[in-house]
C-alpha positions as CSV (number, residue, x, y, z in Angstrom):
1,X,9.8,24.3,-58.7
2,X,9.6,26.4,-55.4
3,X,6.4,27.6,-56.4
4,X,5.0,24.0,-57.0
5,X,6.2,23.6,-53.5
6,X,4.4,26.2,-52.1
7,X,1.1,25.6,-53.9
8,X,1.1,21.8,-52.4
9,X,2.0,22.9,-49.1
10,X,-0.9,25.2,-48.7
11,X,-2.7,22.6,-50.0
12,X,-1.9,20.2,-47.5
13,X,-2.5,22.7,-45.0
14,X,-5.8,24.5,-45.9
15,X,-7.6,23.3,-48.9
16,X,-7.3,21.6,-51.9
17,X,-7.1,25.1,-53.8
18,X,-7.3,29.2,-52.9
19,X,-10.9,28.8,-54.3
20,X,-11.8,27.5,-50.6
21,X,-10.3,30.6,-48.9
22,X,-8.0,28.4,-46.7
23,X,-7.3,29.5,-42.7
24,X,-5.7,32.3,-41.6
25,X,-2.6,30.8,-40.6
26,X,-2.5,29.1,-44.0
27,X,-2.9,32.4,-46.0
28,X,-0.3,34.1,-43.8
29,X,2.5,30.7,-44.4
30,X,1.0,30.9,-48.3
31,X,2.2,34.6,-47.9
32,X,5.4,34.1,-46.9
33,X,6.6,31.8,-49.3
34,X,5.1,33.5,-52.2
35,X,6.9,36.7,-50.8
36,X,10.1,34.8,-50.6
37,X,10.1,34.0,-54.0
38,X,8.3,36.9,-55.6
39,X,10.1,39.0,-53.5
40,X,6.8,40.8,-52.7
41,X,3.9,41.3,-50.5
42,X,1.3,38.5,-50.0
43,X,-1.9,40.5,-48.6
44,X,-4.5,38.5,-47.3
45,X,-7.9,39.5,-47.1
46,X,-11.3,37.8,-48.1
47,X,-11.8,34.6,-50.2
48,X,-10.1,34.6,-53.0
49,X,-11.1,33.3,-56.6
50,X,-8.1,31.2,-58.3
51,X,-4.6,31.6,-58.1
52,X,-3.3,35.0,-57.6
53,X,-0.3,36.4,-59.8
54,X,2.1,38.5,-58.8
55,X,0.8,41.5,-57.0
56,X,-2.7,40.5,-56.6
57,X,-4.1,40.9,-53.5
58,X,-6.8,38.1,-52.5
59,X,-10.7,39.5,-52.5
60,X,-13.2,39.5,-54.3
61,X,-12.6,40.0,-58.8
62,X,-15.0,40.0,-61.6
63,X,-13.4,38.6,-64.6
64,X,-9.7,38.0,-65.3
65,X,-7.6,41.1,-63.8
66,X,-4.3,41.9,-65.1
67,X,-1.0,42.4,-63.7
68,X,-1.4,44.7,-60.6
69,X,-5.3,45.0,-60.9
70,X,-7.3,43.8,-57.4
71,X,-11.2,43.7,-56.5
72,X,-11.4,43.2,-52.5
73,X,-10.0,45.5,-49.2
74,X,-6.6,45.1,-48.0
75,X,-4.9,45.8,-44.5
76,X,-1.9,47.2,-43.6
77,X,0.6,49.4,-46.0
78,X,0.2,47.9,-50.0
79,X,3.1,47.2,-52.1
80,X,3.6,48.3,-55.4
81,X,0.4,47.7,-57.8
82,X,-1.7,46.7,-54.9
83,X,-5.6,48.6,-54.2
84,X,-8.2,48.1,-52.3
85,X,-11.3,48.8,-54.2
86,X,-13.4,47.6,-56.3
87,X,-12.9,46.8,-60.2
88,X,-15.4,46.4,-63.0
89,X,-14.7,44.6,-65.5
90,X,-11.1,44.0,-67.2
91,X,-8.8,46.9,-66.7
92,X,-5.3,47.8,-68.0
93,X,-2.2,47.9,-66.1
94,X,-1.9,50.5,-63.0
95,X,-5.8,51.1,-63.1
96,X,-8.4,50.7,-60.3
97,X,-11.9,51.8,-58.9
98,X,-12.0,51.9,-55.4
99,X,-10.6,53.6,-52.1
100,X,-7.2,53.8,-50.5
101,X,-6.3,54.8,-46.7
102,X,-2.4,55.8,-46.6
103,X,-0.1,57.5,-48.7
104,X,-0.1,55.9,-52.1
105,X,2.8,54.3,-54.2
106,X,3.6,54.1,-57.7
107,X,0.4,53.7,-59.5
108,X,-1.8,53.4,-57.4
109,X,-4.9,55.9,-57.4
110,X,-8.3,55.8,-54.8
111,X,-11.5,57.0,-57.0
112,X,-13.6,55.6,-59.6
113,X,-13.0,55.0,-63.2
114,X,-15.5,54.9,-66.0
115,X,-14.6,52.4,-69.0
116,X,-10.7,51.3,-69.8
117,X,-8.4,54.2,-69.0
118,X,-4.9,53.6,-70.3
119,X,-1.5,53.2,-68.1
120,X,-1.5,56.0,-65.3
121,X,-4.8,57.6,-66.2
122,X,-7.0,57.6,-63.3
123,X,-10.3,59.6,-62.3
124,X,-11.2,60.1,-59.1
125,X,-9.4,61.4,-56.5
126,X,-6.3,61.3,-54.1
127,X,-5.1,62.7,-50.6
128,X,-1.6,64.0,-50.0
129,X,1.2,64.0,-52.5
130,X,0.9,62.0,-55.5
131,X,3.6,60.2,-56.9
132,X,4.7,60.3,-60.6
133,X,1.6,58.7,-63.1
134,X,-0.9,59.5,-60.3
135,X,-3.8,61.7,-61.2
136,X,-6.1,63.6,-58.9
137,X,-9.5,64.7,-60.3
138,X,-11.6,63.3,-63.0
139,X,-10.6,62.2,-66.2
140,X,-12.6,63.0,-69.7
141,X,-11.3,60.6,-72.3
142,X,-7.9,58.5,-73.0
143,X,-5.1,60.8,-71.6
144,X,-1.5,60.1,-72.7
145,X,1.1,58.8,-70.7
146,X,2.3,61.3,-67.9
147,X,-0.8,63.6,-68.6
148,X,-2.8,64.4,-65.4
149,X,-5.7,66.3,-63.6
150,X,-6.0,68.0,-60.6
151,X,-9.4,69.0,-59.2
């Protein structure tokens, strides 16, 4: 019910959906009542295509994205599951091309990935300590759970 809330008040206030990228101001309220009741960061950044579940920063995505999977660039320090990059194409949980400035939390990897890498398996590659899943290097191949790389 809260969430229904929500939706229509940034409705009211920006737009008649988050297809039409609403204000600023809009995105940061948006923000703050979806952090209230997620109990999460909101990250705003360019238009954003649909509505965004739970730890999906808004941007720019190809495709559906799973759970914790963002296309587009985000500012400031990014929660749990949250990249800036760029994906291509579908990719499983904890996976993501693209860059990220700052350290790095649970699952979250800067680089490049070639094809569907499975939970934790990354290639590319990372600065400063990596927390556990986090792989630094390049990756040949599914790797299990846990495995990683260093360059």
């Amino acid at each position: 019910m809260f969430w229904l809330k929500s939706l229509a008040l940034a409705w009211a206030l920006g737009g008649a959906s988050l297809d039409l990228c609403p204000s600023d101001g809009v995105r940061m309220l948006l923000g703050n009542l979806l952090a209230q009741q997620r109990h999460t960061d909101f990250l705003s950044g360019q238009c954003t295509k649909g509505p965004l579940p739970y730890g999906i920063v808004s941007g720019s995505t190809k495709g559906p994205l799973p759970y914790g999977i963002v296309s587009g660039s985000t500012k400031g320090p990014l929660p749990y599951g949250i990249v800036s990059g760029s994906t291509k194409g579908p990719l499983p949980y904890g996976i993501v091309s693209g860059s990220t400035k700052g350290p790095l939390p649970y699952g979250i990897v800067s680089g490049s990935t070639k094809g569907p890498l499975p939970y934790g398996i990354v290639s590319g590659s990372t600065k400063g300590p990596l927390p556990y899943g986090i792989v630094s290097g390049s990756t040949k191949g599914p790797l299990p759970y846990g495995s990683s790389i260093s360059r």
